[in-house]
DSSP file (Angstrom, degrees, kcal/mol; ACC not computed):
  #  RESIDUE AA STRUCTURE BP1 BP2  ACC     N-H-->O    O-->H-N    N-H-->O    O-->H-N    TCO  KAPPA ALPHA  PHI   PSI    X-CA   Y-CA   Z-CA
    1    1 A X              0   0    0      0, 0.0     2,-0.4     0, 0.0     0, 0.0   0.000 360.0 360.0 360.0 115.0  -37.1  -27.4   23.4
    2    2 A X        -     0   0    0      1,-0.1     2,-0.2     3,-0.0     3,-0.0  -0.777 360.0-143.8 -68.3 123.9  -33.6  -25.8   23.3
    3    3 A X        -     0   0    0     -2,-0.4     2,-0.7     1,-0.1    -1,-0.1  -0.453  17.0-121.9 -92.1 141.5  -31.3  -26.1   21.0
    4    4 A X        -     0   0    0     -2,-0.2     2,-0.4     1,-0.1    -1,-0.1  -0.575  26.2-131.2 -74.6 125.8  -27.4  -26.2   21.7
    5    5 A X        -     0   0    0     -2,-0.7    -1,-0.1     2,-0.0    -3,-0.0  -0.712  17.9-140.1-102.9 162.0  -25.6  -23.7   20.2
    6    6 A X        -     0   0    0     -2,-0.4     2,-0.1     1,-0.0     0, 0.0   0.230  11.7-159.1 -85.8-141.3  -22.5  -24.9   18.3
    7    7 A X        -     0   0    0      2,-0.0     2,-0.5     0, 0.0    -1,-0.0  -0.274  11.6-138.8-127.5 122.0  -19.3  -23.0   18.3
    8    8 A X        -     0   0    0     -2,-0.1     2,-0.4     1,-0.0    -2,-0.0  -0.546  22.6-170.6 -87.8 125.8  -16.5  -23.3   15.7
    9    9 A X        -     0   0    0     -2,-0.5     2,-0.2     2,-0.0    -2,-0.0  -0.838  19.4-118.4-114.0 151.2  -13.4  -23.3   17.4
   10   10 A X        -     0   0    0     -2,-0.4     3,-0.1     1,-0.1     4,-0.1  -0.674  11.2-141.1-104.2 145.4   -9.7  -23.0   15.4
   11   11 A X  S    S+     0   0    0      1,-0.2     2,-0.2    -2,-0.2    -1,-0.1   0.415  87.2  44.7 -95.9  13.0   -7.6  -25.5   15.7
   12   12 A X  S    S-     0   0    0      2,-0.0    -1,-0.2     0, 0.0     0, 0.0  -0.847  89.1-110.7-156.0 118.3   -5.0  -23.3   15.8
   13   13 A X        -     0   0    0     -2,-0.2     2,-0.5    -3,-0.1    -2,-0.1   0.143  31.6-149.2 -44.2 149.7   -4.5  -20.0   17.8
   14   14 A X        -     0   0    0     -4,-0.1     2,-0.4     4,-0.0    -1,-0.1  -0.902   2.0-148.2-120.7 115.9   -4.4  -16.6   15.8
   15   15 A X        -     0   0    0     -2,-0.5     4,-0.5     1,-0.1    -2,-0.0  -0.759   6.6-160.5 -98.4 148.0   -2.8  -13.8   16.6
   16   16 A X  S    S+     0   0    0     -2,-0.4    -1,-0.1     2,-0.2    -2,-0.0   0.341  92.4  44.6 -99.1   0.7   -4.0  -10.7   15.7
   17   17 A X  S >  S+     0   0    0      2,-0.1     3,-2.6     3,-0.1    -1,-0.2   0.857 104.3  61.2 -50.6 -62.8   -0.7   -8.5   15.9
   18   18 A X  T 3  S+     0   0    0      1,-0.2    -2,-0.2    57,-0.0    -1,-0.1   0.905 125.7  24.9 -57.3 -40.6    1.6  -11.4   13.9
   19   19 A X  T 3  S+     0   0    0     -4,-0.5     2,-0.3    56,-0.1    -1,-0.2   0.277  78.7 149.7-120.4  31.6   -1.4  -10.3   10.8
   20   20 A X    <   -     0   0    0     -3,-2.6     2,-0.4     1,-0.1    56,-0.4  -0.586  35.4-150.6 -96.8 140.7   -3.1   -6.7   11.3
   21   21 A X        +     0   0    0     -2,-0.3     2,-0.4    54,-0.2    54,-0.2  -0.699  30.3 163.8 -94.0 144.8   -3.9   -5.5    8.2
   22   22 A X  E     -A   74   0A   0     52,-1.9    52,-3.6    -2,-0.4     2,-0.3  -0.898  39.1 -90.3-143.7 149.4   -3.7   -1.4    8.3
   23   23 A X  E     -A   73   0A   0     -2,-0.4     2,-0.3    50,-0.3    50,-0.3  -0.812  29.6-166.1 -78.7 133.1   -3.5    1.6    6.2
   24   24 A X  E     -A   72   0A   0     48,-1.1    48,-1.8    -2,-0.3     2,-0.4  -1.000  18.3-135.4-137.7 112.4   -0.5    2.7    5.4
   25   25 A X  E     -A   71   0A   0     -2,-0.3    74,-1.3    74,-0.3     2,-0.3  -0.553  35.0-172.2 -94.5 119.1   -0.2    6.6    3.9
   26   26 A X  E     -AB  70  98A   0     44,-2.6    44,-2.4    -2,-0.4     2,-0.4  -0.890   8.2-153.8 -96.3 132.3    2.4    6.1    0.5
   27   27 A X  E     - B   0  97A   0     70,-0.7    70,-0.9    -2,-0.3    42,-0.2  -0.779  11.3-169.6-112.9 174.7    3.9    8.9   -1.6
   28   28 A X  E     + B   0  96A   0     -2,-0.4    40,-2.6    68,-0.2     2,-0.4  -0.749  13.3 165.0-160.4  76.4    5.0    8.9   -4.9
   29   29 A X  E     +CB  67  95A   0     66,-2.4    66,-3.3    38,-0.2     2,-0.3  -0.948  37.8  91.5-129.6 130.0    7.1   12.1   -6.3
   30   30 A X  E    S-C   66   0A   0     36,-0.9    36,-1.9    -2,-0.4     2,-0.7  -0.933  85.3 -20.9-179.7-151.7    8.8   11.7   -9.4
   31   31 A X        -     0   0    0     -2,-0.3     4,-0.2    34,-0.2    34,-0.2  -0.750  59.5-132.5 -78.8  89.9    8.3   12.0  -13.2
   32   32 A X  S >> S+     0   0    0     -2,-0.7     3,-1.3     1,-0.4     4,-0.9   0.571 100.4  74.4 -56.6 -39.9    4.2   12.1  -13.8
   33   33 A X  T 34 S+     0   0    0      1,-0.3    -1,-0.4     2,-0.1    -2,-0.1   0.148 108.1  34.8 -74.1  42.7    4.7    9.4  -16.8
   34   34 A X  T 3> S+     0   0    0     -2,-0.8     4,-0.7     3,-0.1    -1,-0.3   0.371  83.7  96.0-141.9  -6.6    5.3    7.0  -14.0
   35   35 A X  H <> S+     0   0    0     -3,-1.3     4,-2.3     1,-0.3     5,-0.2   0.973  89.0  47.1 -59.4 -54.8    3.3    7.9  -11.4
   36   36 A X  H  X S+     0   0    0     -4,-0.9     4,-3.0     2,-0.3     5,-0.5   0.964 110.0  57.1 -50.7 -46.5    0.4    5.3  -12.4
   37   37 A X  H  > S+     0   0    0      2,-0.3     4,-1.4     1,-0.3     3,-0.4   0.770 105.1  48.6 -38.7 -96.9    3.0    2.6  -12.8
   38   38 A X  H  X S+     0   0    0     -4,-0.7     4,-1.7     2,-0.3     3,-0.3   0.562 111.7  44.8  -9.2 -67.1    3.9    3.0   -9.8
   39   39 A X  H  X S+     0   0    0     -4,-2.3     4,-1.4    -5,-0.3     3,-0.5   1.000 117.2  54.9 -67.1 -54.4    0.2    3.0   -8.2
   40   40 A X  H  < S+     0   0    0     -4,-3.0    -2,-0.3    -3,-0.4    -1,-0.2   0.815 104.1  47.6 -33.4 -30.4   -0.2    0.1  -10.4
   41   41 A X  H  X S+     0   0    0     -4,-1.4     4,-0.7    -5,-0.5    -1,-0.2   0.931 117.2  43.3 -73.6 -49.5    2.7   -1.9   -9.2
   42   42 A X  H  < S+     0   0    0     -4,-1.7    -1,-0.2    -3,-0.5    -2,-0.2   0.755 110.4  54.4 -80.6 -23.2    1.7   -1.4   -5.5
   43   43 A X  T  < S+     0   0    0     -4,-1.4    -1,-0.2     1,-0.2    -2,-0.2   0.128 107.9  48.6 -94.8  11.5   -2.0   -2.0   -6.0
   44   44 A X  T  4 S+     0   0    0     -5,-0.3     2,-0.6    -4,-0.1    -2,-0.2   0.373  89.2 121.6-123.2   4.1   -1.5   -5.6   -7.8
   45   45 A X  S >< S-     0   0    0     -4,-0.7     3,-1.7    -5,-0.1    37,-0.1  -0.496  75.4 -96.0 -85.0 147.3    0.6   -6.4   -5.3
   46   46 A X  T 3  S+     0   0    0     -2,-0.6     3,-0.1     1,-0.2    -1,-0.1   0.241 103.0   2.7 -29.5 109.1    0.0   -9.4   -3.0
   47   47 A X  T 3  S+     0   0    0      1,-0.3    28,-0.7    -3,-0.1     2,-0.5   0.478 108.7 105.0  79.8  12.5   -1.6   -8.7    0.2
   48   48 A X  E <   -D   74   0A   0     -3,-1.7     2,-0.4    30,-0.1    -1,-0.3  -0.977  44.5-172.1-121.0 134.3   -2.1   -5.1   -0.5
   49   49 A X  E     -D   73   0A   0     24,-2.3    24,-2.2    -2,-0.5     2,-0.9  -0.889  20.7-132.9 -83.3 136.5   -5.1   -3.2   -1.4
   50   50 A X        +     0   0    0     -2,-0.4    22,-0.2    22,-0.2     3,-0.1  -0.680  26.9 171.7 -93.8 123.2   -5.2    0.4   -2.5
   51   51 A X        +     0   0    0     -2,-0.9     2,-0.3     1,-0.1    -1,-0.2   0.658  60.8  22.1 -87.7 -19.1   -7.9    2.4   -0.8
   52   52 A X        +     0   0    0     19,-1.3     2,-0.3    -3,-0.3    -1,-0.1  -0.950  52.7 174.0-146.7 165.3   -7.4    5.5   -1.6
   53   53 A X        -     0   0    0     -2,-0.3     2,-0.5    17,-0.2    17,-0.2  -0.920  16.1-155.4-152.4 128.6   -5.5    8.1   -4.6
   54   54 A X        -     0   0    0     15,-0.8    15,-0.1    -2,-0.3     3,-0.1  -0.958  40.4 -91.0-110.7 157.6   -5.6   11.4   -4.8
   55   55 A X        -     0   0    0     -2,-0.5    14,-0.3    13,-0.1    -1,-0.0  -0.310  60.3 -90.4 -56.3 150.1   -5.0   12.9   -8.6
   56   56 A X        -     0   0    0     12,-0.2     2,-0.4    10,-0.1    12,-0.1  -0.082  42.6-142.9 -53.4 177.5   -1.2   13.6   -8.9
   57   57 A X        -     0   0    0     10,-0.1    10,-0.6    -3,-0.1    -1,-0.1  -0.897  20.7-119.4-127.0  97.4   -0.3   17.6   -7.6
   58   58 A X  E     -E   66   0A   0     -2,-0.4     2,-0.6     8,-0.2     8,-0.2  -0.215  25.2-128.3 -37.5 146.8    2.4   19.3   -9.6
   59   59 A X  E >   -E   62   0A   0      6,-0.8     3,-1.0     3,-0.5     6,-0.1  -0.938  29.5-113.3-118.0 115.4    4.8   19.9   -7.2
   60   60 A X  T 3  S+     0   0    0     -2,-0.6    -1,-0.1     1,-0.3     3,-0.0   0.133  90.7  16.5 -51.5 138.2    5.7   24.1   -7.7
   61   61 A X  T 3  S+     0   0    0      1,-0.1     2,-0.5     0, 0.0    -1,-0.3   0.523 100.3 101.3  82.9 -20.6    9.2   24.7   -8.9
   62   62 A X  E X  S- E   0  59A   0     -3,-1.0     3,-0.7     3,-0.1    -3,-0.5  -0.801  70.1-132.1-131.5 123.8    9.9   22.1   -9.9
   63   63 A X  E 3  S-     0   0A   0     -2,-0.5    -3,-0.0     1,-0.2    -5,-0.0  -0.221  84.1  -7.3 -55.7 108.4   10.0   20.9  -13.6
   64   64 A X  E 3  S+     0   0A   0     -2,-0.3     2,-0.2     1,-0.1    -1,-0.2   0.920  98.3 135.0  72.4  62.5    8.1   17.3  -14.5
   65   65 A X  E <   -     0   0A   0     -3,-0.7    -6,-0.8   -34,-0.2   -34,-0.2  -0.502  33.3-176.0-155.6  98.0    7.5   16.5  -11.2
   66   66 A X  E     -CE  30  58A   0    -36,-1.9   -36,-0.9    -2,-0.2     2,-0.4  -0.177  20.3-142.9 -99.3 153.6    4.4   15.1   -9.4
   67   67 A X  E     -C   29   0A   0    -10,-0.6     2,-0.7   -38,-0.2   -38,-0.2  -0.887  16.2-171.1-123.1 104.0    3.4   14.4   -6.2
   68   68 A X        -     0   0    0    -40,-2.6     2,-0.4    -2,-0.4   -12,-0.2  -0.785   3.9-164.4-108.2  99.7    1.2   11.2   -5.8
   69   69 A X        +     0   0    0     -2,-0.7   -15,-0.8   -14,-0.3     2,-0.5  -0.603  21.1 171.0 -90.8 117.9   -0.5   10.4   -2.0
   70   70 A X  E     -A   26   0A   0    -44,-2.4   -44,-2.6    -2,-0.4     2,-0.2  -0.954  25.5-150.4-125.6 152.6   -1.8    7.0   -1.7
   71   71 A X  E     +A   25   0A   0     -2,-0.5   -19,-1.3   -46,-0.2     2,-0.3  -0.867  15.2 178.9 -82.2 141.6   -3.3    4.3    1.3
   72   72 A X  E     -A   24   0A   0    -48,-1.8   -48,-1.1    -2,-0.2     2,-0.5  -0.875  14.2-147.4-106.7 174.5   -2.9    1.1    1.0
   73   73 A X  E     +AD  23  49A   0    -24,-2.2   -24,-2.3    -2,-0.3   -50,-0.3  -0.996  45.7 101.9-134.8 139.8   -4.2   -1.6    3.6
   74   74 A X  E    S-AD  22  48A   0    -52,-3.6   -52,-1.9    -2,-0.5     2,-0.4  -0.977  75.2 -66.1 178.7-143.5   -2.6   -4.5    4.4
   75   75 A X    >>  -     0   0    0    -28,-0.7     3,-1.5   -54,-0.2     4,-1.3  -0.998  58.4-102.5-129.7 145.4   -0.3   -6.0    7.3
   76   76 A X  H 3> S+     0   0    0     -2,-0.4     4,-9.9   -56,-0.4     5,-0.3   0.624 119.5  51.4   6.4 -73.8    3.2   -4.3    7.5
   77   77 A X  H 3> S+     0   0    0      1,-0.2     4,-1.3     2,-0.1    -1,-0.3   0.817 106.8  51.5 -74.7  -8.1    5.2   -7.0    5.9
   78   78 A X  H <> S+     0   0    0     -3,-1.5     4,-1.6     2,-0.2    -2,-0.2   0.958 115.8  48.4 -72.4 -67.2    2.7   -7.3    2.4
   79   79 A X  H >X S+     0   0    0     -4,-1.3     4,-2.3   -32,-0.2     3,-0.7   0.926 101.4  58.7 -37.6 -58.9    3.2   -3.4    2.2
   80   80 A X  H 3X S+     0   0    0     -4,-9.9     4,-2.1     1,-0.2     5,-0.3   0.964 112.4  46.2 -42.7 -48.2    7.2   -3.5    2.7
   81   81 A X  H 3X S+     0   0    0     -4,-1.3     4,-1.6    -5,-0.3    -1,-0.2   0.775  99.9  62.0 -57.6 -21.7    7.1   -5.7   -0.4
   82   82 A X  H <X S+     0   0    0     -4,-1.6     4,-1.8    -3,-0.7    -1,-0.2   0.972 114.7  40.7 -88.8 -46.1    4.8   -3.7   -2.5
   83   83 A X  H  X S+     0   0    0     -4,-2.3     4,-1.0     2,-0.2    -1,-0.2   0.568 108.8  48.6-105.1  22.1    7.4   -1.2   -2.2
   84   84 A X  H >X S+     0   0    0     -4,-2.1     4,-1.1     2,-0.2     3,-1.0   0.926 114.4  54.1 -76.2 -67.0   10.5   -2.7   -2.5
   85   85 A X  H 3< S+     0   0    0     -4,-1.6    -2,-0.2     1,-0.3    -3,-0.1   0.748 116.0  36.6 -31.0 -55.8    8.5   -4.2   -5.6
   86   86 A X  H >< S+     0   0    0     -4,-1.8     3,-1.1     1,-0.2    -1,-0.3   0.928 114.7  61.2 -62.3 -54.6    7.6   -0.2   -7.0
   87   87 A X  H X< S+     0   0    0     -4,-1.0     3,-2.0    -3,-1.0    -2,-0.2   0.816  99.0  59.8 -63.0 -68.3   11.6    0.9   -5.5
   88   88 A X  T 3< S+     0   0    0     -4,-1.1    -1,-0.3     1,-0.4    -2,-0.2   0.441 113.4  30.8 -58.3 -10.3   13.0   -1.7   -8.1
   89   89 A X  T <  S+     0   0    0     -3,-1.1    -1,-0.4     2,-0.1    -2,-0.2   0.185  91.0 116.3-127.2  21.6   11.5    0.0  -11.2
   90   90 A X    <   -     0   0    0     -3,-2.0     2,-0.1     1,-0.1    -3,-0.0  -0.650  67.1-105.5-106.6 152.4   11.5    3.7  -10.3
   91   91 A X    >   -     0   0    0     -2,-0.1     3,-2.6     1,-0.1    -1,-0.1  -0.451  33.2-105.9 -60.8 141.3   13.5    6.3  -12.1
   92   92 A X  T 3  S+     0   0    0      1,-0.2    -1,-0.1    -2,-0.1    -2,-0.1   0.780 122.5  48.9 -52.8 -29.9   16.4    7.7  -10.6
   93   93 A X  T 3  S+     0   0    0      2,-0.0    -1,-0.2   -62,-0.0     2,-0.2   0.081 100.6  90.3 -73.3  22.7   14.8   10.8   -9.9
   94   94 A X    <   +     0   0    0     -3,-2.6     2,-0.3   -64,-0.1   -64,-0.3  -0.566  48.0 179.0 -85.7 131.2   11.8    9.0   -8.3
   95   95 A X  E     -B   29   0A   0    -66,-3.3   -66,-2.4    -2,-0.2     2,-0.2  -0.968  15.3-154.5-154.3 173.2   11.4    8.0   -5.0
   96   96 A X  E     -B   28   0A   0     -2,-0.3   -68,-0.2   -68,-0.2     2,-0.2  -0.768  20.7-176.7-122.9 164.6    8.2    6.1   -2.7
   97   97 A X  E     -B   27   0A   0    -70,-0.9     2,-0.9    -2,-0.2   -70,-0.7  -0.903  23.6-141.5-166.8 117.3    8.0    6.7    0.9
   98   98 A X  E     -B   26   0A   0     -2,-0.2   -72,-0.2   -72,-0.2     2,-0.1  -0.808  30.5-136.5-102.3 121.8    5.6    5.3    3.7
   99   99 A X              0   0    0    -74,-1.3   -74,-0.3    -2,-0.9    -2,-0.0  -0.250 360.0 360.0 -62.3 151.1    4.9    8.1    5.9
  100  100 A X              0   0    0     -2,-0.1    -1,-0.1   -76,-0.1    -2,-0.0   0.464 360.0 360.0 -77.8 360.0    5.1    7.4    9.3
């Protein structure tokens, strides 16, 4: 005896462009007593996860000033937010950057 197999069908199409979640390579160079804020900020925000950190790097020659590389994954526009979110708090001599 065969059995029918069922198939769940959506009742509404999905596209997988409009929501692909991706890794997105982040830096971080500023004053070291913020660099963790900063990967805090961007890893509780909504729709992002951080996959990766590497320890800040003193960046040679220049005084109090770290260089922090992180991924996140998530889709495009959840990222843009995580670092407008980070952008809003940074010291002026701070800055985030998603590498291309």
């Amino acid at each position: 005896m065969r059995r029918a197999r069922s198939r769940v069908r959506s009742a509404e199409p999905v596209s997988r462009d409009a929501w692909a979640v991706t890794p997105h390579q982040v830096t971080y160079q500023g004053p070291p007593a913020f660099a963790l804020r900063a990967a805090t900020v961007l890893a509780d925000s909504d729709g992002v996860e951080l996959t990766s950190a590497n320890q800040p790097e003193v960046l040679e020659g220049a005084d109090h000033t770290v260089l922090l590389a992180l991924v996140l994954k998530g889709t495009s526009a959840a990222v843009m937010a995580a670092l407008d979110s980070v952008r809003s708090e940074l010291p002026a001599e701070a800055t985030v950057t998603l590498e291309p």
